[in-house]
N, C-alpha and C positions, 0 to 999 in steps of 0.2 A: 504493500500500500504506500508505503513513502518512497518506494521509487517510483511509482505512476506520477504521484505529487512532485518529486523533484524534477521529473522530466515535463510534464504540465507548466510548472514555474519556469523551467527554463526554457520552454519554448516559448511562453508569452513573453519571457526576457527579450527571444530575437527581435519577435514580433514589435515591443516597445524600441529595438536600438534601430531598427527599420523607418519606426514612425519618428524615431528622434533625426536621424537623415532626411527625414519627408518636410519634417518644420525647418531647418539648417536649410534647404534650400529653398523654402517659403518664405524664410525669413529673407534671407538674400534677394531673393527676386522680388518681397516689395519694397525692400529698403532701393533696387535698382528701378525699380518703376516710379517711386515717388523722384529718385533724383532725374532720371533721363526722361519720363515722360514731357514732351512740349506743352507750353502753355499757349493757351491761346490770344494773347497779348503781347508776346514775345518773339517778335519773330521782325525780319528785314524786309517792311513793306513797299514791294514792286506795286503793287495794284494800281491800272491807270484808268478804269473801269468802275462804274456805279450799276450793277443790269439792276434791274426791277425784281424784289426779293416779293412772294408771296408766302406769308403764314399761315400755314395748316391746324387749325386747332381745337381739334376733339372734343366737345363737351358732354359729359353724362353725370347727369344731379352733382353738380359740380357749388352750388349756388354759395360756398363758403369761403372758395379758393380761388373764381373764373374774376371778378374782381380786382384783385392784386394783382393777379395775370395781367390781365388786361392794361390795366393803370402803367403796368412794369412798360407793356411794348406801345403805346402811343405817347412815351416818354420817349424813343430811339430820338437818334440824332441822325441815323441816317433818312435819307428824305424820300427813297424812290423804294417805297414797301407796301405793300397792302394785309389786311389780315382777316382774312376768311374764317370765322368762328361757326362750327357744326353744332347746332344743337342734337345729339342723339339722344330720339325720346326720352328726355330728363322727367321725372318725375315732382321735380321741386322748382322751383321758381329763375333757372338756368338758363332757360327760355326770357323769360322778362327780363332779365340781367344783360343780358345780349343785345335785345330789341335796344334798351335803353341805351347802351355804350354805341351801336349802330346809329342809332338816332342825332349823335351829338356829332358822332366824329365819323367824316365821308368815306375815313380808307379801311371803315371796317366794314364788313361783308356781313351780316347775319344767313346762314345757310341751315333749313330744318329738314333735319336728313329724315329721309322715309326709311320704313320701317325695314330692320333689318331681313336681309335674304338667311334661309336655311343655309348653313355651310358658312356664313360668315362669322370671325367674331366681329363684334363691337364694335370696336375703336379702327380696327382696320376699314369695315363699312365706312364710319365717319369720314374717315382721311383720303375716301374716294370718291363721297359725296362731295366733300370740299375741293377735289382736285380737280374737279368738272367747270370750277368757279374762277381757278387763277389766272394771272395774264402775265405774271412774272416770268424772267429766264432761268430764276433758281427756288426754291422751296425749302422754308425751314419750316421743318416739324418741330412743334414741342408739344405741354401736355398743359391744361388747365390748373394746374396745382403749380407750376414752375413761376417764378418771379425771374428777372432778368434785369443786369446790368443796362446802363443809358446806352452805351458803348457798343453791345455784344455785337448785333448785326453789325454794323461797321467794321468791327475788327473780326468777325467769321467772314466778310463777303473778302475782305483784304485777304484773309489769309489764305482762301480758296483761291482767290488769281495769282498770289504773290507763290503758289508751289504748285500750281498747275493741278489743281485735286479734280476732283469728281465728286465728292464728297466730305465731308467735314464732320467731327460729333464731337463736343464737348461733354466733361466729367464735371457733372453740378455737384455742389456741395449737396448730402443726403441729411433735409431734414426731420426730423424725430421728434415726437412727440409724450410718448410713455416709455415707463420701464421695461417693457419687455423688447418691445423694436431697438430701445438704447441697449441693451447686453446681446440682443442677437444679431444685427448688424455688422458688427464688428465680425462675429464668428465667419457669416459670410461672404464680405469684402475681402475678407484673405485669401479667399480662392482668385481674387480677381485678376490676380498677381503674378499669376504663373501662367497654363495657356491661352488665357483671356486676356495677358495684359495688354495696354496699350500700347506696349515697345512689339509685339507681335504683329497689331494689327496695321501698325506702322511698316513693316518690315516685307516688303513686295513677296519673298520667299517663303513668307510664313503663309498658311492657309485661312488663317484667326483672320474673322470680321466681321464685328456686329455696331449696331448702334445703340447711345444711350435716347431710349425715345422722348427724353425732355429735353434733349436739343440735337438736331443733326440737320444740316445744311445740304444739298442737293442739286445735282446738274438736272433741270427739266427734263432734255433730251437722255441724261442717265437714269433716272428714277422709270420716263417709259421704257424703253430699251429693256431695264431688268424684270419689267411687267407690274410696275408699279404695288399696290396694294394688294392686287387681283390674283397676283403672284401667289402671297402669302395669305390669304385672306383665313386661310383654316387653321393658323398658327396662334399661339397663346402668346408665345414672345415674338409678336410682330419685330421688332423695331432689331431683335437679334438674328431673326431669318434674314430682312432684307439688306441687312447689314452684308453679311453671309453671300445671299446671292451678289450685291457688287463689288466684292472683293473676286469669289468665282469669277466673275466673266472679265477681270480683269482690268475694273477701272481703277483710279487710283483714291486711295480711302485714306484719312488720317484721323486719328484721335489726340485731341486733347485736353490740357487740365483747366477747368473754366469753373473750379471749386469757388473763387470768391468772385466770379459774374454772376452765376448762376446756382438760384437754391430751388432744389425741387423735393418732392414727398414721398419719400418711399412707401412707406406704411403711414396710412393714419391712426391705425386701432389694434386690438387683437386680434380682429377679426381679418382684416385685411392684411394684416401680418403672417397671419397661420396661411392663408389666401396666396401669399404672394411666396411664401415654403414650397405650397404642394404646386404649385406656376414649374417652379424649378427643376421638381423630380419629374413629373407627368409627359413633358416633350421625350426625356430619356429611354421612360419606359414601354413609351407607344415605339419608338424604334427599336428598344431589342428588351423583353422585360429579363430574359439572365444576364445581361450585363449591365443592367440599370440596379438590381440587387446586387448585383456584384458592386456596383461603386457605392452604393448605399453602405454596405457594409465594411468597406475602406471607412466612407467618412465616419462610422459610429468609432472608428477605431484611430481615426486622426483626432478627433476632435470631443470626444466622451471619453472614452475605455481607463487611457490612465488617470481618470480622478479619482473614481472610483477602486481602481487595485489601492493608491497609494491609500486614500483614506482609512481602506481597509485592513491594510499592512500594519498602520501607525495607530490603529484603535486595539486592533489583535493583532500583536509582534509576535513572531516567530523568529525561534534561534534557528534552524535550520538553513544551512548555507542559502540552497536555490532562494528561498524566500527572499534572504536580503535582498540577493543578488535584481532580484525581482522589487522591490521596494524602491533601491536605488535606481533602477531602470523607469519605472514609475515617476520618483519624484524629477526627475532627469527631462523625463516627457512636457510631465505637468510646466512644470517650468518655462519649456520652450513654447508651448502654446499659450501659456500667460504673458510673452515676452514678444509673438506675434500677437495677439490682444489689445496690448498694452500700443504697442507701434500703431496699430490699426485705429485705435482709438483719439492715440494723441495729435498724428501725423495724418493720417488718411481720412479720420470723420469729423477730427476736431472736436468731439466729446468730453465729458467730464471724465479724467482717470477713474472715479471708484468706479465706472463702470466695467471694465476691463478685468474687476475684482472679481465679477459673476459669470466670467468665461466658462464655467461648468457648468451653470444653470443653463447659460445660453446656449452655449452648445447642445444640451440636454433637450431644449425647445426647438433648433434646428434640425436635429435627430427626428425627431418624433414626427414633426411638420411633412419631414421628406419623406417619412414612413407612412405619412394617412396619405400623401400623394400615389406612392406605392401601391397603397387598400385601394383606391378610388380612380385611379388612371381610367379605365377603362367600363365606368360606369355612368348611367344616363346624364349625370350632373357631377361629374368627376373638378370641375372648378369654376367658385364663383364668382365675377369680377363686377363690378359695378352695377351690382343688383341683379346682375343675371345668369344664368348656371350655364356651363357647356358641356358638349360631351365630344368629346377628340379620341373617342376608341377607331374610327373607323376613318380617320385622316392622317399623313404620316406627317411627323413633326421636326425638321429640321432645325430649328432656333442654336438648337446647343447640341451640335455633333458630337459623336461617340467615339 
């Protein structure tokens, strides 16, 4: 019996000196994304060009957040914009909020998108209602919940001509509003760091390329060409599929850091929190579910498993070599995911440090989220998003390649 146990202990040993290689290089690669990623105000402005920017902008019972929006972009300083505002059957006063801003100011559009088709989500429908409406040469989507710098158009439309893009996405700063979105945030942005970072999507060689959908900039002629919305329309992470597709075909795409131009909302609640969890497993699982459990259970073991040995270790200590062996391995782990936490927190969301303290709980919330994603992938209302339920069993989901 205590050599079952010794050899038990000492495999979970490897298993933690594995996971402690896994944070050592997580940790590097955000410490190399925060320094090398570009900002979007930085940069050697060529631009000898003003084209005619149209604004894409989604609304669904929006009536708390479409306001500040708003306010944010008919503050620009750039002069040649328009802004197309989609009411998607909102349920709350969304609608009148629109009319009124429409009313006052000429280069807003009010557009009330008819009612969705089977097979669509949402916001994709919206962003194709509104794209029937533009007259501009470029297209910036963002989201009704994002506020924006005076500046930003200005310095995205510069920075598109000044490197010859096709594309352009700014990294908003992600604002928080409760305890549980502030301790799980952080758990998740860690990921963002490594195949997802922005030095990848940057990197013509690499395959990585998504948008952030509260701000991305766009060539008219490249946004049809990739099949615009209609493309992706059965996709839950819009804005990371069509990212996706024009990187594939080859245009040119950049990301950058645009943390203090632009703040937008990740989560509002718990609800939309646990919501925006099971968002992330669910594309995975519709393309392959054993390797979608397979990665699941990577991340229970990157980012839960050694809290719980050590805890365990240090409440009920064993003299038995393997065990230390196992403890120290443990505390070894814990450490380094408290120490990407803590990075993610201070440098990447700008949050209060004790948050960084509940790494274990969030993690534990992050776990769980991606496991009812798991339960539910493939059932009639498998995820909810703005008041409305989808079912993605029978559509395949590129967003976030496997």
């Amino acid at each position: 019996m205590e050599l079952a146990i010794d050899i038990f202990n000492y495999l979970l040993t490897a298993i933690l000196i594995g996971i402690c290689g896994a944070w050592i290089f997580l940790i590097k690669s955000m410490i190399n994304s925060f320094k090398f990623t570009p900002y979007l105000d930085k940069f050697e402005n060529t631009s000898k060009s003003n084209p005619k920017v149209s604004i894409i902008l989604p609304a669904r019972n929006e009536e708390g957040f479409i306001g500040k929006c708003l306010d944010s972009l008919i503050r620009q300083d750039y002069e040649n914009y328009e802004i197309i505002v989609i009411n998607d059957s909102s349920e709350d006063s969304t609608g009148e909020i629109i009319s009124k801003y429409a009313g006052k100011h000429s280069n807003i559009i009010s557009v009330t998108a008819r009612p969705k088709p089977d097979g669509w989500m949402g916001k994709n429908w919206a962003c194709m209602e509104g794209y029937k409406k533009v007259s501009g040469e470029l297209l910036l989507f963002t989201d009704a919940d994002t506020v924006h710098a005076k500046n930003v158009i200005s310095l995205s439309v510069a920075h598109l001509n000044s490197f010859g893009l096709d594309a352009l996405s700014a990294i908003p700063k992600m604002l928080t509003f409760d305890f549980w979105t502030n301790i799980t945030l952080p758990m998740i942005s860690t990921f963002l760091h490594t195949r997802f970072s922005a030095l990848n999507v940057n990197d013509s060689s690499k395959k990585t390329g998504y948008f952030f959908g509260s701000f991305f900039i766009i060539k008219k002629t490249t946004y049809h060409e990739v099949g615009t919305h209609e493309g992706v329309k059965h996709e839950i992470i819009e804005d990371g599929a069509l990212g996706k597709k024009v990187k594939e075909n080859g245009y040119k795409i950049r990301m950058v850091r645009g943390e203090h131009l632009i703040n937008a909302v990740w989560a509002r609640d718990k609800g939309t929190l646990w919501n925006a969890l099971k968002r992330l497993m669910v594309p995975l699982y519709i393309q392959s579910g054993k390797i979608a459990i397979g990665i699941f259970f990577a991340i229970v073991f990157l980012l839960f498993v050694p809290f719980p040995i050590f805890a365990m270790l240090s409440i009920f200590p064993n003299d038995a070599t393997s065990a230390k062996v196992l403890c120290i391995a443990s505390a070894m782990t814990s450490v380094l995911i408290y120490t990407g936490a803590i990075i993610e927190v201070k440098v990447g969301l700008k949050l209060k440090l004790p948050y960084a303290l509940f790494a274990p709980l969030g993690s534990l919330v992050v776990v769980l989220g991606f496991l009812s994603g798991l339960l539910q992938a493939k059932k009639s209302s498998s995820v909810t998003w703005r008041g409305r339920s989808y079912s993605v069993k029978d559509h395949t989901q590129s967003s976030i390649g496997l």
